[in-house]
TIPA-402021 format. One record per atom (N, C-alpha, C): residue in one letter; x, y, z; atom name; residue number from 1. Coordinates in Angstrom, 3 decimals, always signed. Example, Ala and Ser with C-alpha at 12.3 -4.5 7.8 and 13.67 -1.06 7.14 Angstrom:
// TIPA-402021
rec type A	east +13.190	north -5.690	up +7.800	atom N	seq 1
rec type A	east +12.300	north -4.500	up +7.800	atom CA	seq 1
rec type A	east +13.200	north -3.300	up +7.800	atom C	seq 1
rec type S	east +12.850	north -2.250	up +7.080	atom N	seq 2
rec type S	east +13.670	north -1.060	up +7.140	atom CA	seq 2
rec type S	east +12.900	north +0.030	up +7.870	atom C	seq 2
***
This chain:
// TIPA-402021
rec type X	east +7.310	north -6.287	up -10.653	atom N	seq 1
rec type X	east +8.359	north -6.181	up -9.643	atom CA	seq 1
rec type X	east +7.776	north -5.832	up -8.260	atom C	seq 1
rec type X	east +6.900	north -4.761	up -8.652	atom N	seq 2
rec type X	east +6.169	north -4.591	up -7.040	atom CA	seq 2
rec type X	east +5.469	north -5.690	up -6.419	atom C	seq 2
rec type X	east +4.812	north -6.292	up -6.953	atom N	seq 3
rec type X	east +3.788	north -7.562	up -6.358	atom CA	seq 3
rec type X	east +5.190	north -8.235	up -5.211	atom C	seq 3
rec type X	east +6.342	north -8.950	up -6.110	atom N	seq 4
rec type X	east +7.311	north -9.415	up -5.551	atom CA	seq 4
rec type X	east +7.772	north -8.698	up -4.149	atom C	seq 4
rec type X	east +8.347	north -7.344	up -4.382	atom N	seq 5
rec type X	east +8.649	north -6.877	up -3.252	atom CA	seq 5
rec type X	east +7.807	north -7.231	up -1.702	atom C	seq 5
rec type X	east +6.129	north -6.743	up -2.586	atom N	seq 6
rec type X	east +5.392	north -6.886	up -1.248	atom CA	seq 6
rec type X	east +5.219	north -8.055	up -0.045	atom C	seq 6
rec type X	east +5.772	north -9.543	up -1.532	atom N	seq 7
rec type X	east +5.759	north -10.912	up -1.271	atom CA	seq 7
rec type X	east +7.084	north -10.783	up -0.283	atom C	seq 7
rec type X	east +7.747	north -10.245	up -0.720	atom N	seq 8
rec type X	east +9.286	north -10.366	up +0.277	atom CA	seq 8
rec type X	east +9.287	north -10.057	up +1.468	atom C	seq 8
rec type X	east +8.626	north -8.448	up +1.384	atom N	seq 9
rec type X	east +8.069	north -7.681	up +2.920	atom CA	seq 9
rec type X	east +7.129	north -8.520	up +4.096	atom C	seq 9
rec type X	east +6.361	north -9.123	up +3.475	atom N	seq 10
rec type X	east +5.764	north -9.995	up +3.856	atom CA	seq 10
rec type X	east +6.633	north -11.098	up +4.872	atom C	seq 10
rec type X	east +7.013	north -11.510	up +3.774	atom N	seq 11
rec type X	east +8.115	north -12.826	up +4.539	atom CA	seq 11
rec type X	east +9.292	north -12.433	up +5.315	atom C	seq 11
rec type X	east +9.919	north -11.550	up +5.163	atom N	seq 12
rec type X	east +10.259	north -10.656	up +6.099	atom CA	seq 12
rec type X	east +10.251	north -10.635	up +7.745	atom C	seq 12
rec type X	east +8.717	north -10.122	up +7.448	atom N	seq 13
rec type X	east +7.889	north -9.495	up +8.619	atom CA	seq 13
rec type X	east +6.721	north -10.602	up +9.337	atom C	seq 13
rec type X	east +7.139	north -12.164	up +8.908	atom N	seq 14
rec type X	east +5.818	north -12.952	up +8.891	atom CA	seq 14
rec type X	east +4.677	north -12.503	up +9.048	atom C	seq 14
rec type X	east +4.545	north -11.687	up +8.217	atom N	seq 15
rec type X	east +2.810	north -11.013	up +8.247	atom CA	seq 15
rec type X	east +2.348	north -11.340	up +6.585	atom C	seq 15
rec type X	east +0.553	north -10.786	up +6.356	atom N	seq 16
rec type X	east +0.211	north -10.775	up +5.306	atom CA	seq 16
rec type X	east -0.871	north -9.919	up +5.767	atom C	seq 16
rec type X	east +0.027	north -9.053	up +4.234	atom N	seq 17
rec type X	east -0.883	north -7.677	up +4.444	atom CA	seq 17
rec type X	east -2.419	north -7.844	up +3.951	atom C	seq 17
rec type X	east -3.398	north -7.470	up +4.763	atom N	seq 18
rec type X	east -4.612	north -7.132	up +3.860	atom CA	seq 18
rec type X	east -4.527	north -6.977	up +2.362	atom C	seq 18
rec type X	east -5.710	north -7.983	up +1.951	atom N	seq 19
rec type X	east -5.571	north -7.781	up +0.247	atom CA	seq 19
rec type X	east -5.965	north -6.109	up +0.432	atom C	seq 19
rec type X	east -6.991	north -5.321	up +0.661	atom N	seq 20
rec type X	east -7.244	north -3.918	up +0.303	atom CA	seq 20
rec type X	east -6.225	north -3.378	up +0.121	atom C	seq 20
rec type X	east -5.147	north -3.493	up +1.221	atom N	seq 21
rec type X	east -4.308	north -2.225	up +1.408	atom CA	seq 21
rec type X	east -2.830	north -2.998	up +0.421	atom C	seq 21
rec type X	east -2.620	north -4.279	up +0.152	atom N	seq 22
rec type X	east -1.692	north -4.815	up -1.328	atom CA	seq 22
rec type X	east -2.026	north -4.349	up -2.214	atom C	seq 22
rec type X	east -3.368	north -4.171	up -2.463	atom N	seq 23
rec type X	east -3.802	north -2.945	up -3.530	atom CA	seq 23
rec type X	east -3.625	north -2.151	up -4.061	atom C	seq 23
rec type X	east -3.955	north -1.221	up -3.099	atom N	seq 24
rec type X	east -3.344	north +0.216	up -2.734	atom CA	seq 24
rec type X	east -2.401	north +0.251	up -3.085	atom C	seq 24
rec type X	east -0.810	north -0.610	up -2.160	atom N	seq 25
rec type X	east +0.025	north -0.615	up -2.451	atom CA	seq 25
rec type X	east +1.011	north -0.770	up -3.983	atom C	seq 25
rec type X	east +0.049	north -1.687	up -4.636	atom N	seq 26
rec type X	east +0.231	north -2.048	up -5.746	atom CA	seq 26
rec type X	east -0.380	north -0.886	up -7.227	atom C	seq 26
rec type X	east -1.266	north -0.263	up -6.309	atom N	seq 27
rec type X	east -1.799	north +0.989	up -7.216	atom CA	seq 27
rec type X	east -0.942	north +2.167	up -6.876	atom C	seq 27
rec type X	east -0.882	north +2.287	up -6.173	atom N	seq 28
rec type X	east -0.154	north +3.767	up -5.843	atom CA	seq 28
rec type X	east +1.097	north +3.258	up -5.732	atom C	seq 28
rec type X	east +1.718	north +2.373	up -5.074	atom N	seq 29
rec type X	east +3.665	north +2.403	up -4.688	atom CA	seq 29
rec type X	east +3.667	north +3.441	up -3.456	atom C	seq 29
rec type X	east +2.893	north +4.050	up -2.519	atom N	seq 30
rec type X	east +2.942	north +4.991	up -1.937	atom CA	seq 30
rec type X	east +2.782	north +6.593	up -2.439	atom C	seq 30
rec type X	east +3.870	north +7.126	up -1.717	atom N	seq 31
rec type X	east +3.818	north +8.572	up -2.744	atom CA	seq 31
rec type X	east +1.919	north +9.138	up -2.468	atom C	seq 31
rec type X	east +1.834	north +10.585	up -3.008	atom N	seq 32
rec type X	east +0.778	north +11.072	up -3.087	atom CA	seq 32
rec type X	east -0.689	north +10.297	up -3.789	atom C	seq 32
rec type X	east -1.416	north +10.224	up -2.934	atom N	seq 33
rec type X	east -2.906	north +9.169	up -3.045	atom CA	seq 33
rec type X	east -3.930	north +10.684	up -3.298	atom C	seq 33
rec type X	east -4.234	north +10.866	up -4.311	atom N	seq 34
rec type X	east -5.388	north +11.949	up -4.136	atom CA	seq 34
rec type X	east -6.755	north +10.627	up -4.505	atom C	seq 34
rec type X	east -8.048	north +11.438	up -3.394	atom N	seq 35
rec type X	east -9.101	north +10.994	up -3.282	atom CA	seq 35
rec type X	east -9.189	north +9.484	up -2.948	atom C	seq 35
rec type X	east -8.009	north +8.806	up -1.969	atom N	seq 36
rec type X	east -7.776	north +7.334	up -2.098	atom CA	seq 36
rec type X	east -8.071	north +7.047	up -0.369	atom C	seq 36
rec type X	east -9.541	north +6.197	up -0.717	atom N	seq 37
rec type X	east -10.118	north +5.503	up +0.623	atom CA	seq 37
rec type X	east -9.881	north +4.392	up +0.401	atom C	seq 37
rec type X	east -10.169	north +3.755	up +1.285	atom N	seq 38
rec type X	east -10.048	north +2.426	up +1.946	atom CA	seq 38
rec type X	east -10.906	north +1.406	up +3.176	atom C	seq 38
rec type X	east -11.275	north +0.040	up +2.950	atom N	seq 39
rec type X	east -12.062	north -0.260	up +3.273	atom CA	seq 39
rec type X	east -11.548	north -1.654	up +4.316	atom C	seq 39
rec type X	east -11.465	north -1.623	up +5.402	atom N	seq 40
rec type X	east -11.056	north -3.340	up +5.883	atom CA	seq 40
rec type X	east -11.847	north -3.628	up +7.044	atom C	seq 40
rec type X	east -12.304	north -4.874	up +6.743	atom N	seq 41
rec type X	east -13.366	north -5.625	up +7.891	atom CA	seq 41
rec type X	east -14.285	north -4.190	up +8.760	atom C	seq 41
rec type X	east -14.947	north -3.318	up +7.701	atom N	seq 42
rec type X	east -16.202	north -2.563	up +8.099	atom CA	seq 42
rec type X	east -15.196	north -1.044	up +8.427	atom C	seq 42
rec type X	east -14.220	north -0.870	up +8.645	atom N	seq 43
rec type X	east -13.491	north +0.077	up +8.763	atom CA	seq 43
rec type X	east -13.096	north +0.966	up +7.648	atom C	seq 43
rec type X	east -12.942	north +2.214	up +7.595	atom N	seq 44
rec type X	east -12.953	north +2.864	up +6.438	atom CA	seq 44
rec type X	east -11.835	north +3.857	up +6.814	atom C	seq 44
rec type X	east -11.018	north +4.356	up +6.215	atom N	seq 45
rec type X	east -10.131	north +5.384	up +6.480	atom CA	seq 45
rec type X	east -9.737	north +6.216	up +4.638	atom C	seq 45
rec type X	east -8.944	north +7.442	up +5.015	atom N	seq 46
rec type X	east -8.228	north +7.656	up +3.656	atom CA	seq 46
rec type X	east -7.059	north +8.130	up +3.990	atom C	seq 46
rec type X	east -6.055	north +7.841	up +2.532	atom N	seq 47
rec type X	east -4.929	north +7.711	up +2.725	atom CA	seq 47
rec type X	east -4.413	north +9.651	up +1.831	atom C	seq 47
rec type X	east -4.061	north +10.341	up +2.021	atom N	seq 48
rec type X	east -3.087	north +11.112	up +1.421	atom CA	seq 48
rec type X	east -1.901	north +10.786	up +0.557	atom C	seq 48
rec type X	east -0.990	north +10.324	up +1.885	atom N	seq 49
rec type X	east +0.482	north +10.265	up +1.555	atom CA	seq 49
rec type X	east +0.931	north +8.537	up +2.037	atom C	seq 49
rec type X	east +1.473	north +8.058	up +1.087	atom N	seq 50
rec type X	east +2.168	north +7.290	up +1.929	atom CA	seq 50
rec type X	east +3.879	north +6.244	up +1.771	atom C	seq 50
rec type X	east +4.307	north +5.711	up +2.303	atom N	seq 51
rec type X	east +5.719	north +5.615	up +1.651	atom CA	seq 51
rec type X	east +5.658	north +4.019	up +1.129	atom C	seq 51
rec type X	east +6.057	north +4.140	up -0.161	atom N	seq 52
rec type X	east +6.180	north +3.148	up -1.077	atom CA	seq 52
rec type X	east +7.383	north +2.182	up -0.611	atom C	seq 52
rec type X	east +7.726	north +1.206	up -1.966	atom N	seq 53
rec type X	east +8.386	north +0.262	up -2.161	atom CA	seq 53
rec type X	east +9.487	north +0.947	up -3.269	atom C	seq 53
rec type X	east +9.270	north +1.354	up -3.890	atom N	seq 54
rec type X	east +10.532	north +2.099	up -4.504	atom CA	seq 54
rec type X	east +10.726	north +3.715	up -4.509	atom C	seq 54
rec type X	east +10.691	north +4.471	up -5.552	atom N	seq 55
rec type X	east +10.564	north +5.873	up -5.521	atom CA	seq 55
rec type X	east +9.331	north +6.681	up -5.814	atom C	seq 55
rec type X	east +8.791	north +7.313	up -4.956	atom N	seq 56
rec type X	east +7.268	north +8.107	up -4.952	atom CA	seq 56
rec type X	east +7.689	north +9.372	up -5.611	atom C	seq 56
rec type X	east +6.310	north +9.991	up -6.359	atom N	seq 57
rec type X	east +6.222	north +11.206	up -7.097	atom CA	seq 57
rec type X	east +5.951	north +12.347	up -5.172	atom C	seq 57
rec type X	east +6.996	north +13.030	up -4.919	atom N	seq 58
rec type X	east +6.862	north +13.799	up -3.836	atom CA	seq 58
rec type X	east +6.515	north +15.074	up -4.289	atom C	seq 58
rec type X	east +5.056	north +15.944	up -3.324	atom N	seq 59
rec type X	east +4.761	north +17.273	up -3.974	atom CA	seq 59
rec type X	east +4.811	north +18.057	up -3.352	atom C	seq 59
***
């Protein structure tokens, strides 16, 4: 169901998200990310928190 959503958001928004961060998205749903980096075109960041596609575990 999530993959879909993201496909929708997408079309939506005529954008396409970075595969890394569909990932992410698709691993986590948002909500609390412990120890969760990230990598795009040489750039590196990490994520904590972030807001999903349906309902996140909030702490």
């Amino acid at each position: 169901m999530l993959p879909k959503k993201i496909e929708l958001f997408e079309r939506a928004l005529s954008i396409t998200l970075p595969a890394p961060y569909a990932d992410f998205l698709k691993k986590y749903n948002g909500g609390y990310t412990p120890k969760t980096s990230f990598d795009i075109n040489g750039e590196s960041s990490d994520i904590r928190y972030f807001y999903g596609f349906e309902e996140q575990k909030i702490l």
